[in-house]
LUMVORO-146919 format. One record per residue: x negated, y, z of N, C-alpha, C, O, CB in turn. Coordinates in steps of 0.001 Angstrom, whole numbers, padded with zeros to 6 digits, always signed. Atoms other than C-alpha are relative to their C-alpha. Glycine has a CB too. Example, Ala and Ser with C-alpha at 12.3 -4.5 7.8 and 13.67 -1.06 7.14 Angstrom:
<pts>
-000890-001190+000000-012300-004500+007800-000900+001200+000000-001936+001181+000665+000992+000027+001246;+000820-001190-000060-013670-001060+007140+000770+001090+000730+000261+002198+000899-000414+000462-001415;
</pts>
This chain:
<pts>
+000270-000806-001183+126270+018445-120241+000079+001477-000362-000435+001691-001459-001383-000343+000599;+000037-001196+000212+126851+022303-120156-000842+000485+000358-001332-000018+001369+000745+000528+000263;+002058-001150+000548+123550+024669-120684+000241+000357+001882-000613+000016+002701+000076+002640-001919;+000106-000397-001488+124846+026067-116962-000830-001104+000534-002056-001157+000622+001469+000137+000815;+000490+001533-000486+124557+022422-115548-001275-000145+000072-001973-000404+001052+000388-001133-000860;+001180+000570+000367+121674+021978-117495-001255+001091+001256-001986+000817+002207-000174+000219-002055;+000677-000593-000729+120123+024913-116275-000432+000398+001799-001495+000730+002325+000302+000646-000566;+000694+000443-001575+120328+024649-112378-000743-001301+000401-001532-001263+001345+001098-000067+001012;+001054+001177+000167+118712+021240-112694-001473-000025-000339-002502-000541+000096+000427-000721-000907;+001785-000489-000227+115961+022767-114112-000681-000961-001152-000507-002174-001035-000847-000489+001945;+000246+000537+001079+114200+021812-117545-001091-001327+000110-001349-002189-000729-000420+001115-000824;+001117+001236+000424+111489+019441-116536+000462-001083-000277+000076-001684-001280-000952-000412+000946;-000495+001248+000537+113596+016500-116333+000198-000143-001114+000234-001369-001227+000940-000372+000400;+000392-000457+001266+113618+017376-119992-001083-000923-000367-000760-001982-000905-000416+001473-000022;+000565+000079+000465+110266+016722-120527-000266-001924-000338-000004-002850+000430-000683+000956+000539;+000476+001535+000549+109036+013210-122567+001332-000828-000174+001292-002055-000255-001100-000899+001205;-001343+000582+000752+113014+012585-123554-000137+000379-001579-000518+001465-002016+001538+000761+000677;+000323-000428+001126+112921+012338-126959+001391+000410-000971+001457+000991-002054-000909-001073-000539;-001570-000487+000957+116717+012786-128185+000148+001688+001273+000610+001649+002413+002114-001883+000271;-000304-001081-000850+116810+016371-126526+001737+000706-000732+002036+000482-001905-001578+001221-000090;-001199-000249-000319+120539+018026-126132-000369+001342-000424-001204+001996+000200+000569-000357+001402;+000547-001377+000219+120380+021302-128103+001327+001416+001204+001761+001220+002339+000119+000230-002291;-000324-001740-001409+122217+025478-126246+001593+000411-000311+002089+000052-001379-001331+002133-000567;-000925-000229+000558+125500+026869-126165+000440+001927-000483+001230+002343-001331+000850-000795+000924;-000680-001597-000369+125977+030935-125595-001408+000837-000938-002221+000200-001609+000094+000522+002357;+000789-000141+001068+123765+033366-127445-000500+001121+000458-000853+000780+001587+000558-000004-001330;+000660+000090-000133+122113+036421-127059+001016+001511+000010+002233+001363-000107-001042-000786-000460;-000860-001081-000033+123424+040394-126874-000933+001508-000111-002149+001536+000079+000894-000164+001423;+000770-000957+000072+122692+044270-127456+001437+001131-000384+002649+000970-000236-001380-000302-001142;-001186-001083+000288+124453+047700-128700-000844+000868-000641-001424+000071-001378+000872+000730+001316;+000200-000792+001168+122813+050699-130808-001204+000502-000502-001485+000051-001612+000648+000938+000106;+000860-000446+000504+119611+052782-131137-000553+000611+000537-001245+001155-000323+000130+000354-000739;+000779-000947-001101+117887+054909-128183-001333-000631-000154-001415-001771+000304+000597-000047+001732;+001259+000130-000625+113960+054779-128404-000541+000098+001376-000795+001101+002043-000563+000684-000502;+000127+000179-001589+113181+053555-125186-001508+000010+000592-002365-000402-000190+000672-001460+000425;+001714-000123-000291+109548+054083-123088+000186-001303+000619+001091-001897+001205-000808+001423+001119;-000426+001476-000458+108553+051013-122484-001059-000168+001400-002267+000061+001457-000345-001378-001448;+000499+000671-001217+107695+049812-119055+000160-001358+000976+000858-002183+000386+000211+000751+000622;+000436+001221-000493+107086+046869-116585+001452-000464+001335+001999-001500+001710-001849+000313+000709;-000992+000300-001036+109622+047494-113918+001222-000813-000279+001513-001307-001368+000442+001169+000483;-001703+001084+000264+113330+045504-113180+000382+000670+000412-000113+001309+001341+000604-001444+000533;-000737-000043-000944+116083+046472-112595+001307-000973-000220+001376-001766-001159+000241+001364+000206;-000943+000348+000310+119457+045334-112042+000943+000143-001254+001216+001293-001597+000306+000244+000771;-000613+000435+001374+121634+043801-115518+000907+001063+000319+001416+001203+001431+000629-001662-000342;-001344-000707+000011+124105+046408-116314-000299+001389+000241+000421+002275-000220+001033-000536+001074;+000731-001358-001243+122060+049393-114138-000927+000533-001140-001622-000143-001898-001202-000674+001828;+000962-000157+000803+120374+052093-116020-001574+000440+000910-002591+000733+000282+000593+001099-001050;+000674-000207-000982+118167+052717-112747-001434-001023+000052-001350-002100+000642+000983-000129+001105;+001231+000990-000249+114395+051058-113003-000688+000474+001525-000680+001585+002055-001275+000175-001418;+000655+000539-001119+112595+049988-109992-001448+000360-000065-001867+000450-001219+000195-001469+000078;+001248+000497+000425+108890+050117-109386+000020-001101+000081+000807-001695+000819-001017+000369+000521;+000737+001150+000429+107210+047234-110558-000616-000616+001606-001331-000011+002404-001316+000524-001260;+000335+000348-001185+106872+044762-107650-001312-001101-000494-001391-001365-001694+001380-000604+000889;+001049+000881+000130+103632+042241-107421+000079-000517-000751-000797-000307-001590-000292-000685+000689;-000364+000821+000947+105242+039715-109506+000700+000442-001260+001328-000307-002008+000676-000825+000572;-000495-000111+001330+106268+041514-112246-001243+000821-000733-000934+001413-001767+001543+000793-000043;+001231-000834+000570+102590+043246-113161-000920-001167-000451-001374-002127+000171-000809+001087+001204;+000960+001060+000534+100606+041356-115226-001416+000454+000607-001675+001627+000873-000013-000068-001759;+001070+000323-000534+097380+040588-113930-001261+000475-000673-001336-000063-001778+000052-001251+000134;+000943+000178+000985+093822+041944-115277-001193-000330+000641-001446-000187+001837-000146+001115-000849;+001195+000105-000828+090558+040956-114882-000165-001185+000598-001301-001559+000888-000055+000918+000961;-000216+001659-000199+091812+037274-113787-000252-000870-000830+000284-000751-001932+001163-000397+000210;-000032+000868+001030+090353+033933-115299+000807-001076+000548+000401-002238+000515-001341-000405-000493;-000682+000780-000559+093205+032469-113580+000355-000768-001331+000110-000047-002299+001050+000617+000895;-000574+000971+000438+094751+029209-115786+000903+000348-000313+001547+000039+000690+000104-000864+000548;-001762-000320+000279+098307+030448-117191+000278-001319+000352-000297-002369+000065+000700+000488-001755;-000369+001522-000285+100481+027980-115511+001251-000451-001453+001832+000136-002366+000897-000100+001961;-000713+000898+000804+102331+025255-117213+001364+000410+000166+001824+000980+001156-000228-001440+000337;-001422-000113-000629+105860+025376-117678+000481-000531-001400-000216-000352-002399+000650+001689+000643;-000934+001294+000643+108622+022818-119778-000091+001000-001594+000207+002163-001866+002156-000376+000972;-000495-000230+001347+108501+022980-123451+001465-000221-000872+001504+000055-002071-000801-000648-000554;-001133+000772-000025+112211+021497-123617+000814+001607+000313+000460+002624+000910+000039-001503+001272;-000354+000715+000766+114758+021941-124896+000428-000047-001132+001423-000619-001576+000421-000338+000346;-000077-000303+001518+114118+023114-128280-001291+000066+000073-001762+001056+000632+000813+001276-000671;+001904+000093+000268+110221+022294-128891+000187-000435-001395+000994-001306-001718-001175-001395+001095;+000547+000090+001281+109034+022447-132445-000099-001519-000211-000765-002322+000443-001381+000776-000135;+000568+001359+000220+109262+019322-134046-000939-000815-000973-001359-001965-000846+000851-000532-000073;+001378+000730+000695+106710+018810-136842-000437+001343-000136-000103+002031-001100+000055-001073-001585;+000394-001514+000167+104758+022294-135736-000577+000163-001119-000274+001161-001772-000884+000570+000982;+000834-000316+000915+102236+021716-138354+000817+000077-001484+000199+000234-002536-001148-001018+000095;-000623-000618+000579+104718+022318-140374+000472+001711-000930+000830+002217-001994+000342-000395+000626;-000127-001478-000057+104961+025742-139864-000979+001090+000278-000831+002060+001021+000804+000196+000806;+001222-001017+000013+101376+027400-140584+000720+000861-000303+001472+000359-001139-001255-000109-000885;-000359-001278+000541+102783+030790-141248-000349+001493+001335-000094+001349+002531+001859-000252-000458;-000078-001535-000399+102179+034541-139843+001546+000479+000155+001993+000981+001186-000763+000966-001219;-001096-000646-000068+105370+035494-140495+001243-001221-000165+001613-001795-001189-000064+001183-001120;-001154+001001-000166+108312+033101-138874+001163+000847-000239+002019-000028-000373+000083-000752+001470;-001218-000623+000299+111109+035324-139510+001199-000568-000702+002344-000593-000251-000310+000950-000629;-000579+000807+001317+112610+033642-142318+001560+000361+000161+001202+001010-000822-000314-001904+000021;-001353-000473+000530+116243+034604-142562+000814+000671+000837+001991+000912+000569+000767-001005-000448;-000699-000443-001073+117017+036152-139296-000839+001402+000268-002010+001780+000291+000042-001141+001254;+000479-001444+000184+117119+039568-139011+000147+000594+001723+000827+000112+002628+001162+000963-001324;-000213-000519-001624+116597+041851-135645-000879+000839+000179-001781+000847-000658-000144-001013+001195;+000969-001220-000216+114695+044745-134302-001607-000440-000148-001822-001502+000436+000267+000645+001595;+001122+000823+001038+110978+043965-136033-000428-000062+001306+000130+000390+002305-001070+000678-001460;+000399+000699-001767+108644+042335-133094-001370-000795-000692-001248-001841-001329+001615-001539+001004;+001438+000841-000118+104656+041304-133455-000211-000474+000993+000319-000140+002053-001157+000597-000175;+000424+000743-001259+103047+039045-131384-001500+000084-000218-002016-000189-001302+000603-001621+000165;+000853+000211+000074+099989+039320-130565-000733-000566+001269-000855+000148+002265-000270+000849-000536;+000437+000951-000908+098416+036741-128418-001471-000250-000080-002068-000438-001140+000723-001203-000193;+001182+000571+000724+095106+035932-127801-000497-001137+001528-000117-000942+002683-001390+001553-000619;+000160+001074-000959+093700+032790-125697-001360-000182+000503-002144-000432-000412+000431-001224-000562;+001202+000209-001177+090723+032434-123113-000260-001010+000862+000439-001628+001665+000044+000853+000880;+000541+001260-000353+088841+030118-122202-001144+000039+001624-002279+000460+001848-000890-000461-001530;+000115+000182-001715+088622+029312-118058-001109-000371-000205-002022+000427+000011+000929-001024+000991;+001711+000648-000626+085491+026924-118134-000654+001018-000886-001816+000898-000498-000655-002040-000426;+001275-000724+000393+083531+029585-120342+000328+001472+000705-000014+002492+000107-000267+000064-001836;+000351-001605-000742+084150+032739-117665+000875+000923-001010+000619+002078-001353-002017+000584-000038;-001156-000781+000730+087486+033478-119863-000375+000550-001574+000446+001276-002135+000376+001365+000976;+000317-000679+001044+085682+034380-123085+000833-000684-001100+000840-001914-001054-001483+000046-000201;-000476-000285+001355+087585+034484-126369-000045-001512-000550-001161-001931-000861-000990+001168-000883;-000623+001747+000440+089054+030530-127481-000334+000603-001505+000266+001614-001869+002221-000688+000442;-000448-000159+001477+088184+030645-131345+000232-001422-000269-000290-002437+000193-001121+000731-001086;-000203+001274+000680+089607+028158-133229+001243-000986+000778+001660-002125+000566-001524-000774-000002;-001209+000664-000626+092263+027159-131220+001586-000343-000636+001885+000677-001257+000200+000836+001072;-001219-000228+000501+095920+026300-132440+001267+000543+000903+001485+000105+002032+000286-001176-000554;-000900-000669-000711+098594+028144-131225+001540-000078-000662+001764+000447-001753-000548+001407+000120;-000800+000163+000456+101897+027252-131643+001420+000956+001087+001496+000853+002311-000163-001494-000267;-000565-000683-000679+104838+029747-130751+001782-000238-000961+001963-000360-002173-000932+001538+000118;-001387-000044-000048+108842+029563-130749+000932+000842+000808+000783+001450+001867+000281-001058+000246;-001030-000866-001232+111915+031109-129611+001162+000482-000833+000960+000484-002047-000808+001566+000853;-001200-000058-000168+115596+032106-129800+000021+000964-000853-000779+001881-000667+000547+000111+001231;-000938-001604+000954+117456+034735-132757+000441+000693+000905+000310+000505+002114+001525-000202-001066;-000403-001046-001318+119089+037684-131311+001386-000689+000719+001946-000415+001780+000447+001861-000646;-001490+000578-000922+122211+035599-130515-000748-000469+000554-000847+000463+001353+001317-000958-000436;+000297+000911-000696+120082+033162-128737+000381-001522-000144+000701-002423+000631+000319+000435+000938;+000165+001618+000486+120089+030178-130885-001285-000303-000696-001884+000539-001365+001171-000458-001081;+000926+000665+000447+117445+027902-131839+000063-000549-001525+001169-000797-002005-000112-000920+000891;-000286+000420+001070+116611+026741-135200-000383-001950+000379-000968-002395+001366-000939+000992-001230;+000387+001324-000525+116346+022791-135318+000666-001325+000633+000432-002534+000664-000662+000309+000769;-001148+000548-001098+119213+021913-133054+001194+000631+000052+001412+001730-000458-000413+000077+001397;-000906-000751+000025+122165+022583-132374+001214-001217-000587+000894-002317-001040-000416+001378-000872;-001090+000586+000354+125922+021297-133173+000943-000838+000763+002020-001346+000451-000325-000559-000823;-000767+000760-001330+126968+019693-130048-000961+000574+001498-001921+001341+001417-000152-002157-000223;+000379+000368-001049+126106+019378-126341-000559+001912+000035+000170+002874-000205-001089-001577+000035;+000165-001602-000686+124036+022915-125278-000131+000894-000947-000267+002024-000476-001263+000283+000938;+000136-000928+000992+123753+024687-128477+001182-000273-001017+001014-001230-001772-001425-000090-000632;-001061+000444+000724+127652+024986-130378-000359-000168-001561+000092-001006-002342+001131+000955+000235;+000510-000266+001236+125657+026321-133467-000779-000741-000534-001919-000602-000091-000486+000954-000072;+000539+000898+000913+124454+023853-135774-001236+000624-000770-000904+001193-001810+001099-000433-000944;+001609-000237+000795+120765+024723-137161-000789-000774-000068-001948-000394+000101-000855+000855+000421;+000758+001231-000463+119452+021408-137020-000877+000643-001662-001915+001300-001743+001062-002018+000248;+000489-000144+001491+118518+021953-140711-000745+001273-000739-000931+001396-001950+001168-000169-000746;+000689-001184+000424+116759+025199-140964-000755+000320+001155-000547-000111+002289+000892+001149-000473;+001617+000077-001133+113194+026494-139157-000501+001292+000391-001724+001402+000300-001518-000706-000807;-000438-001425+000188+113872+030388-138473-000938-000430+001581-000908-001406+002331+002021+000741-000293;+000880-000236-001185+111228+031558-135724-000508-000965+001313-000208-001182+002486+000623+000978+000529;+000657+001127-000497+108974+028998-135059-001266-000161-000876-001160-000609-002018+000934-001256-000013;+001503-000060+000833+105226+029193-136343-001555-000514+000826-001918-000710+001987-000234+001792-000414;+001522+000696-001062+101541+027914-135831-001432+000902-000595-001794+000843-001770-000407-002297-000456;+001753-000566+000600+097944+029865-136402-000692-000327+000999-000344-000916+002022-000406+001761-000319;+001719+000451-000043+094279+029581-135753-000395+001132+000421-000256+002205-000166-000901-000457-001441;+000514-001386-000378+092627+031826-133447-001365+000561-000763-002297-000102-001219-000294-000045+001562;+001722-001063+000812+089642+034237-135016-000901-000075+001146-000576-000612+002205+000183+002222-000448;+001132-000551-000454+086712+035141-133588+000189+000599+001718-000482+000635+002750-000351+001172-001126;-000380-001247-001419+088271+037289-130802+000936-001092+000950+001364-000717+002041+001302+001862-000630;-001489+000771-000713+090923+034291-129565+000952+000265-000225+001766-000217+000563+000321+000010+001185;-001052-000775+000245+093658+036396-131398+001139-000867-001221+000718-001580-002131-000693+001495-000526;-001094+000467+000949+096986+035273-133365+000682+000858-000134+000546+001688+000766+000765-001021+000265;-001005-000977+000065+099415+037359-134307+001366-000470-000981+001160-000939-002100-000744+001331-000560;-001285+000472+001116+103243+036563-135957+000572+001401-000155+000311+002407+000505+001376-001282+000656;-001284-001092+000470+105865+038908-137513+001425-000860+000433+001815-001994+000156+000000+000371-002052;-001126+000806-000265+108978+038332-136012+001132+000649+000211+001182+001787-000257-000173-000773+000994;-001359-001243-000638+112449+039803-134556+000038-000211+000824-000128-001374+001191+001427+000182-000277;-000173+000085-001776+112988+040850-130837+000793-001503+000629+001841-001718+000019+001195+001523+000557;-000685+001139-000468+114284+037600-129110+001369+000486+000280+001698+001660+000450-000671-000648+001217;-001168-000817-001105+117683+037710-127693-000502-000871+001293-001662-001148+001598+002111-000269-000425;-000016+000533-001237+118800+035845-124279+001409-000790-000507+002244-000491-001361-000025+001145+001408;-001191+000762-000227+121265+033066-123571+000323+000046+001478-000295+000524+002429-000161-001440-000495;+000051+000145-002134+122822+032255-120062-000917-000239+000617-001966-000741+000213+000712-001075+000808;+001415+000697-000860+120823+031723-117278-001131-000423-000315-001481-001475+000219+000147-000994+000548;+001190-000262+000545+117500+032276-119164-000588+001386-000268-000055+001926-001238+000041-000599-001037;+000523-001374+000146+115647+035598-119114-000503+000295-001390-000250-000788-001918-001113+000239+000981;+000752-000087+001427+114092+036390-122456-001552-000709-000105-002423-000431+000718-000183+001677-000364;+000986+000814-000122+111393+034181-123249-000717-000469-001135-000116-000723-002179+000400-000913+000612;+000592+000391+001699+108735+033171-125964-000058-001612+000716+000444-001691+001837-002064+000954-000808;+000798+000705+000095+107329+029661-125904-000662-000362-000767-000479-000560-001968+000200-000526+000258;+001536+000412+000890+103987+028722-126707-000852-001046+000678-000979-001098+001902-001118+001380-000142;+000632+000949-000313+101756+025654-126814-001212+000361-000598-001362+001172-001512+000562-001174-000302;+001312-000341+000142+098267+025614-126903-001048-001338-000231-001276-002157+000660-000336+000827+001275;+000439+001420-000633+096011+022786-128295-001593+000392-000644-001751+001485-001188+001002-001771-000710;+001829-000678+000524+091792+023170-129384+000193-000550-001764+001212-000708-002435-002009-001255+001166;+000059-000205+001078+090635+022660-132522+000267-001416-000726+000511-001537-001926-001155+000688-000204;-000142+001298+000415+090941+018710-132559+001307-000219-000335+001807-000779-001310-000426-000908+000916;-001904+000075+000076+094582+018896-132098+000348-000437+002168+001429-000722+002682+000778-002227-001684;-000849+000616-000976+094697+017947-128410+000176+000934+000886-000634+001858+000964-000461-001193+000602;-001265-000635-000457+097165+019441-126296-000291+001130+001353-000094+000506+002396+001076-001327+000469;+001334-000324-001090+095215+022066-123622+001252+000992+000903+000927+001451+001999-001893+001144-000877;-000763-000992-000759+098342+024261-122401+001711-000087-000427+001522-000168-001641-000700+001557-000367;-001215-000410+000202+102424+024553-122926+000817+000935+001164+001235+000415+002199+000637-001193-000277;-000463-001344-000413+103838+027938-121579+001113+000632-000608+001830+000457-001593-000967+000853-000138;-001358-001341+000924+106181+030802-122059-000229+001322+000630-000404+001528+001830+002099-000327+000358;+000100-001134-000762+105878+034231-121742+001269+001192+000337+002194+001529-000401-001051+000583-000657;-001309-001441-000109+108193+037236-120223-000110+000757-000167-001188+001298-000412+000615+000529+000823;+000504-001506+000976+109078+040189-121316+000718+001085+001400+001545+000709+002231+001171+000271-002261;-000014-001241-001107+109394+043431-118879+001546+000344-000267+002045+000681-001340-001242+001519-000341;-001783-000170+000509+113470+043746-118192-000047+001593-000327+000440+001672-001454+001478-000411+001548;-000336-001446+001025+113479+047830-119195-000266-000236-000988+000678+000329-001541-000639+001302+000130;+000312+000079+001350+112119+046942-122629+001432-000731-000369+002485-000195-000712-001509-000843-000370;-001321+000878-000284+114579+043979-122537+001312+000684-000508+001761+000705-001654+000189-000259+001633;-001314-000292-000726+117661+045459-121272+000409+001547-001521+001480+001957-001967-000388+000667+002349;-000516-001323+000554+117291+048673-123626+000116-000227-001748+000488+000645-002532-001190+001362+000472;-000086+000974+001294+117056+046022-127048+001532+000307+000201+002242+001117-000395-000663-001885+000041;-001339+000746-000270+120241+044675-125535+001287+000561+000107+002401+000091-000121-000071-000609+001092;-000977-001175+000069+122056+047711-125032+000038+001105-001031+000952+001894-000795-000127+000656+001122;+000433-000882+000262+121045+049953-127249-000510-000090-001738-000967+000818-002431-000877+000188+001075;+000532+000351+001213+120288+048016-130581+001318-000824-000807+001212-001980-001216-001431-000935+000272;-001062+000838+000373+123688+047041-131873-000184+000470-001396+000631-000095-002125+001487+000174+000743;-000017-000418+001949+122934+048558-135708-000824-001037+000054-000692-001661-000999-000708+001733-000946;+000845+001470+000499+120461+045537-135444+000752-001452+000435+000102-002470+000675-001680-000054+000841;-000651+001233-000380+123032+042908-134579+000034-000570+001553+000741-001517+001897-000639-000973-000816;-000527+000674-001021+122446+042619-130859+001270+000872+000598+001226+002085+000803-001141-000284+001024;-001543-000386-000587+126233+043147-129469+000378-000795+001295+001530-000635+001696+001234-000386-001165;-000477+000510-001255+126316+041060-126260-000175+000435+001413+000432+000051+002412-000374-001047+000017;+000564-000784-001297+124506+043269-123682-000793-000369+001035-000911-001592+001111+000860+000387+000660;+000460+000207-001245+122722+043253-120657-000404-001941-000078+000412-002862-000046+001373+000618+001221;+000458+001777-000669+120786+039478-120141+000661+000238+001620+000809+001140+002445-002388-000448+000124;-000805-000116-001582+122599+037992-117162-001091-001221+001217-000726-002011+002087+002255-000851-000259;+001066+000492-000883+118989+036682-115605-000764+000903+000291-000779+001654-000684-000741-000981-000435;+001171-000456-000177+116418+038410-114384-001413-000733-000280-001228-001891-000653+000100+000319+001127;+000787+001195-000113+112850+036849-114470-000047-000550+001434-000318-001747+001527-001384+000273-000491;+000048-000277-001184+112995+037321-110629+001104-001551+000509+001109-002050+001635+000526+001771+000262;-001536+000861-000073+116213+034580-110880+000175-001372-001021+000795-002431-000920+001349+001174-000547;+000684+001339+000434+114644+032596-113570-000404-001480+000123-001468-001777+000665-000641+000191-000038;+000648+000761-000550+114436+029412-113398-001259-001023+000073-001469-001949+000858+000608-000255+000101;+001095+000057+000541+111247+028866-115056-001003+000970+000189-002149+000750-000203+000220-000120-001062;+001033-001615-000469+109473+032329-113930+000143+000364+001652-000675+000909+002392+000791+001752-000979;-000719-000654-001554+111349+032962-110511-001413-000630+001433-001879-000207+002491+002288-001168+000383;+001976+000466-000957+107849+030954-108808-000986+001073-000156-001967+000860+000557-001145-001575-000875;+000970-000567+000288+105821+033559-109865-000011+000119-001425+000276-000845-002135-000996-000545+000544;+000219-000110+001609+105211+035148-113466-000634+000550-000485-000719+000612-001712+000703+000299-000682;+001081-001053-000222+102461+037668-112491-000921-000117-001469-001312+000846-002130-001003-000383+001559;+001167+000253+001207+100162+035944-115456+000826-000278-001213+000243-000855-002131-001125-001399+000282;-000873+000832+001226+103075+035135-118052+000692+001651-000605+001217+001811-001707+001594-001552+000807;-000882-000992+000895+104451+038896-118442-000885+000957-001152-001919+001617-001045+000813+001100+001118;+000677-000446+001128+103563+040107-121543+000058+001590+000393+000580+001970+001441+000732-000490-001496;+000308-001372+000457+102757+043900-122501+000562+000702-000626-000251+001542-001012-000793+000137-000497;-000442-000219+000963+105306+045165-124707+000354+001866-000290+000975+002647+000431+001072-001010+000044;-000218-001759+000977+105421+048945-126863+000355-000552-001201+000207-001575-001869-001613+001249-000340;-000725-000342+000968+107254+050269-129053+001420+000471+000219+001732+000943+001313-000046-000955-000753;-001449-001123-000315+110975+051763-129476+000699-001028-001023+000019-001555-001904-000035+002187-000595;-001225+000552+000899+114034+049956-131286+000026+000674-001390+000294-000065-002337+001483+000300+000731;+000314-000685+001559+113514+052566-134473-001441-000339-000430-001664-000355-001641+000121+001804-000014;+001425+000007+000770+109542+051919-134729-000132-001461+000021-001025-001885-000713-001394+000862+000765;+000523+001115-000699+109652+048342-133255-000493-000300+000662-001052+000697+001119-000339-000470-000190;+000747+000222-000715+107922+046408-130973-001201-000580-000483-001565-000831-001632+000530-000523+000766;+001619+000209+000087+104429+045417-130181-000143-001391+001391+000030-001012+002549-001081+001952+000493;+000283+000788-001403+103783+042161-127572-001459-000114-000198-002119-000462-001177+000812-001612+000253;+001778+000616-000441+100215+041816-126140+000087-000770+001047+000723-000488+002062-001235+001174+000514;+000292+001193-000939+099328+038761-124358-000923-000721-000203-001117-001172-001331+000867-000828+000124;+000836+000934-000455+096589+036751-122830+000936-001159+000485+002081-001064+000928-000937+000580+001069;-000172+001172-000855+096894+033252-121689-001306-000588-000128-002016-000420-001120+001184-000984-000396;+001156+000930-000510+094220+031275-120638+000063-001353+000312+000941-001805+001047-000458+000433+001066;-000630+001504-000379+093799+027554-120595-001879-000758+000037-002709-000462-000823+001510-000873-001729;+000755+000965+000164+090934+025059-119775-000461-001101-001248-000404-002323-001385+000417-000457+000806;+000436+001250+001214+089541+023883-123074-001728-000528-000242-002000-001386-001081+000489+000737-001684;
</pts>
């Protein structure tokens, strides 16, 4: 099936198949402008930002639930595998922390310690490690585990990885995913978060001494088909500049 295909269908049918179909197209950018980073969209290609409409402002002060959304179709396959801080491992790209921290709905949102947090996502081309070699991903990486990691929240609900800026593939906006399970191991959340298209867009254009060369993502989250419901609680926070790096801050919240 082709990743297009795949993607107007829409990933859930995905979920609880266990031979999953890895991606094909990859991920894009161009040179070096420190960019201010903000929340607004605009149109792929356009250097013109928008204000920030309802759904693209993250939310504060909410102990709303981060909603669910498909872990498919590149989910970590033996996460515990991959205790590490720093997933990077052989793929290089404009430097990129994560810092996440998780809250807990039935206690009035306060600070998850001890939680596991497991986070993935795409090189700057927009391939997966894990998969790959046929069907939606041409690139063969079945055999290597390049940005894909698991930690233990502190005290505060906080994790943090070292990583490189994501890219984008077709018809997918830029996207982390992350699963969320307590301290037993069982399974309390699977999500993904977005990233603000000016930050985005100015990687993509603007960072080609770091290998991205494809340009402009050709989704919005707005067009998404995993965010385009609403993404108000999923868009991350992101600072920094293509010469200093970035910075992601994010809450999610889950019923544990």
């Amino acid at each position: 099936m082709e990743r297009s295909e795949f993607l107007k269908r829409g990933f859930g049918s995905l979920l609880g198949i266990t031979a999953i179909l890895p991606i094909i197209d990859a991920c894009s950018d161009s040179t070096s402008i420190d960019p201010t980073t903000t929340t607004g969209t605009t149109t792929p290609g356009s250097s013109t930002v928008t204000t920030p409409s309802a759904t693209t402002t993250a939310a504060s002060g909410s102990c709303t639930v981060t909603p669910s959304e498909t872990e498919g179709p590149f989910p970590t396959k033996v996460p515990a595998n991959f205790v590490r801080k720093d997933i990077r491992a052989d793929r290089t790209g404009v430097p990129f922390t994560m810092n996440i921290t998780i809250n807990n709905a039935s206690a009035s949102c306060a600070a998850l310690a001890g939680a596991i947090v497991d986070v993935w996502h795409c090189d700057k081309d927009g391939y997966y490690s894990e998969y790959g070699g046929s069907g939606m991903q041409s690139v063969n990486y079945q055999n290597v585990d390049f940005l894909r990691g698991r930690q233990t929240t502190d005290s505060n609900g906080l994790v943090s990885f070292t990583s490189i800026f994501p890219g984008w593939y077709s018809g997918r906006a830029p996207h982390i995913h992350v699963h969320i399970y307590n301290s037993a191991g069982k399974s309390l959340l699977v999500t993904q978060i977005a990233f603000p298209y000016a930050v985005s867009n100015t990687v993509y254009t603007t960072a080609s001494a770091y290998g991205y060369t494809k340009g402009a993502q050709d989704t919005l989250n707005e067009r998404d088909n995993v965010f385009s419901d609403g993404f108000t609680t999923e868009l991350a926070t992101v600072t920094g500049s293509v010469a200093a790096g970035y910075v992601l801050t994010h809450a999610i919240t889950v019923n544990a």
